[in-house]
N, C-alpha and C positions, 0 to 999 in steps of 0.2 A: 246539803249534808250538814247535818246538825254536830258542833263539837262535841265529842265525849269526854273531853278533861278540861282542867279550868286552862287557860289560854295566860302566856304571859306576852300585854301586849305595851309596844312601848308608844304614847303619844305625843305626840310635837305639834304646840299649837301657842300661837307668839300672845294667845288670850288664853286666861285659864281665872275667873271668877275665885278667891274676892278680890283679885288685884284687876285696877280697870273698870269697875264696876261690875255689871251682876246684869249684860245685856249682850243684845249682839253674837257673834259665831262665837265667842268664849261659851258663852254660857250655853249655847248646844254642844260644843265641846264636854263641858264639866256635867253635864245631863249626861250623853251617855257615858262618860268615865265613871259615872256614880251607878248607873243601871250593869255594867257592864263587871265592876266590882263587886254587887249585891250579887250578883249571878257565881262570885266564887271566883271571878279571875282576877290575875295579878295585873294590875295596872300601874306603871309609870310615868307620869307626867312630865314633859320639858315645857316650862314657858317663861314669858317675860316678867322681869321684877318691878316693880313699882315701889311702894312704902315699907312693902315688908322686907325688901332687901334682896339679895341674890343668899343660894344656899338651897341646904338641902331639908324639905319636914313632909309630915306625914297627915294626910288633910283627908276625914272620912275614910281611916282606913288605907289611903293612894300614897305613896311616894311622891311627893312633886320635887322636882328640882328646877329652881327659878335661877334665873341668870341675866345679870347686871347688860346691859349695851355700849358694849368699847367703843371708840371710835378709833376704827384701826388705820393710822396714818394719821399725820399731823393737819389739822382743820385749816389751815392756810396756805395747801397744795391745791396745785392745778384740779385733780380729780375732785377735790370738795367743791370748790367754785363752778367749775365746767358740769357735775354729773353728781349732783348731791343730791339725789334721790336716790338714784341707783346704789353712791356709797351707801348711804344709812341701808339700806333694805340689807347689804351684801355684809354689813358690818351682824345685821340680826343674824343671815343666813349662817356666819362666819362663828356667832355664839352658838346658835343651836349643832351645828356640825359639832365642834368641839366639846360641846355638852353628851351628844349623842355618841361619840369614842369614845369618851372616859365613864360614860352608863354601861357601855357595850361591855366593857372587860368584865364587869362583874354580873350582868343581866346577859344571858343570851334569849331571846325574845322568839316569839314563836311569829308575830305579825307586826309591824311598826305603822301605826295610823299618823299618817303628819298631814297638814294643812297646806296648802297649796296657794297661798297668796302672794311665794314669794318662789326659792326653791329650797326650803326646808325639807325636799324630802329627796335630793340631790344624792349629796354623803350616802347614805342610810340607801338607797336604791342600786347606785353603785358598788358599797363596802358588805351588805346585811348578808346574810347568808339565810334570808329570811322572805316571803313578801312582804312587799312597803303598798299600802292604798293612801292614796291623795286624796285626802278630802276638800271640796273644793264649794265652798260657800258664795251663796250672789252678789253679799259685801264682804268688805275689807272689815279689819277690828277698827274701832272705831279712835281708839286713842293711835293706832299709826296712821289712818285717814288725818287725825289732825296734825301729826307730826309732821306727813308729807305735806300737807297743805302750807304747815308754816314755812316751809322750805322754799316755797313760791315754783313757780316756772321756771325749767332750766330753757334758755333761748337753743341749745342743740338737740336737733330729732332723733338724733342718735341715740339719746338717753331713755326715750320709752321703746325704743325700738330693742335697747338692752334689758329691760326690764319687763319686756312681752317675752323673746327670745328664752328669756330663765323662766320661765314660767311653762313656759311649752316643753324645751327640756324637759323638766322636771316632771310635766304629767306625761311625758312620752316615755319617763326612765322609769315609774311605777308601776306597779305588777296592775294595778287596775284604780280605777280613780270610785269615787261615792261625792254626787255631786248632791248638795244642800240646797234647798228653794228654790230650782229652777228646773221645775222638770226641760222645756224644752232644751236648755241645755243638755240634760242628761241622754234627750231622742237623739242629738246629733254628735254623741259623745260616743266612740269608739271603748271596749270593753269596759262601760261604766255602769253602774249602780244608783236608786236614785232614794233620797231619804226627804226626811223635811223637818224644820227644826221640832227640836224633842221638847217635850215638858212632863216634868211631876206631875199625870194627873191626880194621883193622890189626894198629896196636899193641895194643888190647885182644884176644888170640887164642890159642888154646891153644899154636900154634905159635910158638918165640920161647925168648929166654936167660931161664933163671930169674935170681933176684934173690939165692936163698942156699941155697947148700947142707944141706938135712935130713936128709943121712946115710941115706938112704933109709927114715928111721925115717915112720909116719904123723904127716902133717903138718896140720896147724889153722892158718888163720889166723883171728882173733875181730878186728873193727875195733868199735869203739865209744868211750867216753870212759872217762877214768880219774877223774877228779877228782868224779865224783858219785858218793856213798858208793853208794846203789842200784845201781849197775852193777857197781863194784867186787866189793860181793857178790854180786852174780849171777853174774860170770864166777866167783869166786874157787869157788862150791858145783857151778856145772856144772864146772868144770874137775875138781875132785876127783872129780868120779863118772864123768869119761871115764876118768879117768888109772886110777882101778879096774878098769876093762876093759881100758885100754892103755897098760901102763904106761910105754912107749916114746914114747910123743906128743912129737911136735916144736912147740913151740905158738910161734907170733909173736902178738903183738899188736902192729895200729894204732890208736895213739890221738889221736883228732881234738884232742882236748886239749891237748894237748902240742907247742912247735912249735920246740923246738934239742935239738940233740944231745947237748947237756949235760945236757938233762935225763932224758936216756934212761936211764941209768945209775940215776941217782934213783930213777927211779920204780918200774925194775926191781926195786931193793931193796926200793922201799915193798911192792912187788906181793908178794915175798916175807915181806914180814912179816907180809902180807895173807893167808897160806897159798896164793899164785899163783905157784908156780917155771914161770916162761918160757923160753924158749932167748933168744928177743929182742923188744926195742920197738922200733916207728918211732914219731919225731916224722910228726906233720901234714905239716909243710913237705918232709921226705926223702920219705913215702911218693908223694909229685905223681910226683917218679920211677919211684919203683922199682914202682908199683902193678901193673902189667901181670904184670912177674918175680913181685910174689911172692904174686899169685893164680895166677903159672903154677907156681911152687913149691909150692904146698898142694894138700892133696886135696878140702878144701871150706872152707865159712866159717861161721863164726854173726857177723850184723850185730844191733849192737844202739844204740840211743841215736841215731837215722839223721835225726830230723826236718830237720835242717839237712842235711844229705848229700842228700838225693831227688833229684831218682832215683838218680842213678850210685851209689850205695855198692851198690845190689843191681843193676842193667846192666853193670856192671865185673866181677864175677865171672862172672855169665853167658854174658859173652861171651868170656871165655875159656873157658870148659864147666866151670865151678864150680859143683856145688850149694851151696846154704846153706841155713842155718836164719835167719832174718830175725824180728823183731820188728815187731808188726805194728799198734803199739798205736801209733802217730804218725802212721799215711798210709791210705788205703784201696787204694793200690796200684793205683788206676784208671788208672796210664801201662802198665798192664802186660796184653796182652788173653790169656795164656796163663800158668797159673800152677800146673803140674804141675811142673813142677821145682822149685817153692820150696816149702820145709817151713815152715810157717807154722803153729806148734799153736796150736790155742782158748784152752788156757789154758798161758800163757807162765811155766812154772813151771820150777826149776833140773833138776828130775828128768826131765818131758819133755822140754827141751832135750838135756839129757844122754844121753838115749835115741835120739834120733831124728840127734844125731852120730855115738854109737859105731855105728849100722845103715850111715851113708855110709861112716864109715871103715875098718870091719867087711867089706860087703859091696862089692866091685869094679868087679861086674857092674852092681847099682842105681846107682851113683857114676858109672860111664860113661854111661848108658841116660841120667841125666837132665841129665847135662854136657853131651852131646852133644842129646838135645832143646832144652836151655837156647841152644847158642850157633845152632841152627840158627832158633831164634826172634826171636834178636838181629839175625842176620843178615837176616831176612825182614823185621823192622817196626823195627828201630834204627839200620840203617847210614847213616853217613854219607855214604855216597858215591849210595848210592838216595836219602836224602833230599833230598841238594846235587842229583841230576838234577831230580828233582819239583819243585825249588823254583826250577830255572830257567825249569823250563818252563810253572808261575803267573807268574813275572814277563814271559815272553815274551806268553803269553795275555791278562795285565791292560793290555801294551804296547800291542797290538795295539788292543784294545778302545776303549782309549784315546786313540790313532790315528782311528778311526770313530766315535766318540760324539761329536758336537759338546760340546768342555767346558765353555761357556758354559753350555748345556741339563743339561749333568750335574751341572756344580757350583749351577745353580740347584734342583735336584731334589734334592741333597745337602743344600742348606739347608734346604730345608721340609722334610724327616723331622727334621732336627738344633730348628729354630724348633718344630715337633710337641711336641720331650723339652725344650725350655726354658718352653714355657707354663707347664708344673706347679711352675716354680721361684718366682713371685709368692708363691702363696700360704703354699710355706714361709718364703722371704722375709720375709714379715709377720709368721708366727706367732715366728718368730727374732727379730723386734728386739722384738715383744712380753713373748715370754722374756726375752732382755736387759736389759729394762728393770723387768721384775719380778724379776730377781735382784741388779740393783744400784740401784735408786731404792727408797728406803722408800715415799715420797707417793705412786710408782706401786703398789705395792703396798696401800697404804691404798686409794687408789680402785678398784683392781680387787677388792676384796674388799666397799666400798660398794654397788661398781656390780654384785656378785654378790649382795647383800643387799634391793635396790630390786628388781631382775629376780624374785628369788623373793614376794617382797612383791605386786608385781604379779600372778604367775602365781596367787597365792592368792586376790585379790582378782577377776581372771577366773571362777576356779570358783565363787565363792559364785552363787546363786543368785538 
């Protein structure tokens, strides 16, 4: 059932593009927040702050409201030492709740789309007097994947056993989940929906202003990083063995690396002294622009060094009808359910890369054949503008439901699957302060190693006869 009026929906999503970068679950977030607005409805945004600060502005038309990350409780308590993952995540959870009451009084929302990474959509599931859908992507945003990483390993099991625990809640408290790149996921997913990340194919399209003129020489564009020696040499050996085939190559690099124009120059020369003669670099920050132009400028790409880029460093060329050669040692590529037109060798060596370029460059015919496969795949499983339909017409269908289900009876149903996944938290519970308290009391540990001594004493004293 298709909506008949514009929809006010509120979104919660700890990535929301240009803070964070311009990759990753944010930016399918802010794809369909942008398609979903163009369409006439009202969209609210909650997400995290970075450089531009916490506060309230108006971004394409959207309301975002960004929010700063307290650290609620003092950083040299037990719970930060013992379970400092779980704080920070519960610390995020604890801003977007708080965000999402103080929107609530003055927005009442007809649907609330939150993010399911953590339990952002908890509060709002609970309090709404609305449906909530859990959006629930294959990765994590990429700047709180490194944030938990720097937080290292907590030594007690308890802590991801807490942080699996809220996450299940949470998709067991919403009215229905929309799971992001992972179809099987979404087969074994009780009342779920299934999407795949979104793109502009608009702007991303073969059709359009290039970005720079190549003199109609064959043109390469290579996006990867500069600054890790490994890459450097790898482009610096495939490049040498293309440029023996063609000696005319127009090559760009983007490098994520990299993010002012002043250091373009720079690096060009490093690349040079690197045995890498370029025509040109982009910074990071310029390519946001010109990305569309100057995959529509080259005749294919080699992506390398992508783990942070996913998906779009390899959706962006494709959908403008770019083959590439892609690296393939960071992702499994599971957002992608057709993969004929990505050259992807087993063994990611300078020589087969170099080979399976000069054949796109080389041959015309293959270079079209699977450009034009490539965008015609984007078009069928990436657009945004199919997925902005699809995802009005789950908010329309969970509205409805929603409407007919007595919510009394459904949010008491929602609890007892939710009270179900909290029973098993007791007994981690116990064995955690148990831990605790054997890693910071000596006498605890004197006695649990007495009271391991007495227990075998005993069992031996059973056996005798």
């Amino acid at each position: 059932m298709a909506s008949k009026r514009p929809l006010k929906v509120g979104m919660i999503t700890p990535h929301f593009p240009p803070e964070f970068g311009w990759y990753g679950p944010g930016r399918d977030s802010m794809e369909l927040a942008l398609e979903l607005a163009e369409r006439g409805h009202q969209v609210e945004v909650i997400a995290c702050a970075d450089k531009l600060g916490a506060g309230e502005t108006y971004q394409d038309g959207m309301k975002v409201i960004r929010i700063s990350l307290p650290k609620y409780g003092p950083s040299d308590s037990i719970i930060a030492h013992s379970l400092p993952k779980a704080r920070l995540l519960m610390n995020i959870n604890m801003a977007f709740w708080e965000a999402f009451l103080r929107a609530s009084k003055n927005t009442e929302y007809d649907v609330v789309d939150a993010s399911g990474f953590s339990a952002e959509s908890l509060i709002p599931s609970l309090l709404s007097d609305c449906p909530v859908v859990a959006r629930v992507h294959d990765r994590s945003p990429e700047f709180l994947e490194k944030e938990l990483a720097s937080i290292g390993e907590s030594v007690f099991k308890f802590e991801q056993q807490l942080i699996n625990s809220l996450r299940s809640i949470t998709s067991n408290c919403a009215s229905s989940q929309t799971i992001i790149g992972n179809a099987q996921l979404a087969n074994e997913t009780e009342n779920s929906g299934q999407l795949n990340y979104s793109l502009d194919t608009d702007s991303f399209s073969p059709q359009g202003l290039l970005a720079i003129d190549t003199q109609d020489r064959p043109s390469l564009l290579v996006h990867t990083s500069i600054g890790n020696e490994k890459y450097k040499n790898l482009v610096s050996d495939v490049i040498t063995r293309v440029k023996e085939k063609i000696p005319d190559l127009w090559l760009t690099i983007v490098a994520h690396d990299i993010y002012s124009e002043s250091s373009e120059g720079k690096t060009k020369e490093a690349l040079a002294a690197a045995g890498i003669v370029c025509d040109m670099v982009i910074n990071h920050n310029m390519s946001r622009l010109l990305m569309p132009g100057l995959w529509r400028s080259s005749w294919c790409g080699l992506i390398l060094d992508w783990q942070d880029l996913a998906p779009y460093a390899v959706l962006e060329p494709l959908a403008c009808g770019r083959p590439i050669v892609a690296e393939v040692e960071f992702t499994n590529l599971d957002f992608l359910k057709d993969r004929e037109f990505l050259l992807t060798p087993k063994e990611f060596s300078a020589t087969l890369v170099a080979e399976k370029l000069v054949t796109l460059l080389q041959d015309e015919k293959q270079r079209q054949t699977l450009g034009t496969k490539a965008r015609e795949y984007i078009l069928a499983n990436h657009s945004r503008k199919e997925n902005g339909a699809l995802l009005v017409k789950m908010y329309a269908e969970c509205i409805e439901k929603y409407k007919i289900a007595p919510p009394r009876a459904a949010r008491i149903m929602q609890m007892e699957r939710s009270l179900d996944l909290l029973r098993s938290l007791p007994g981690g519970l116990e064995q955690w302060l148990y831990d605790l308290l054997f890693v910071h009391s000596f006498r605890f540990r004197v006695s649990h190693w007495l009271k391991k001594i007495r227990n075998a004493k005993a069992a031996k004293r059973k056996e005798r006869p």
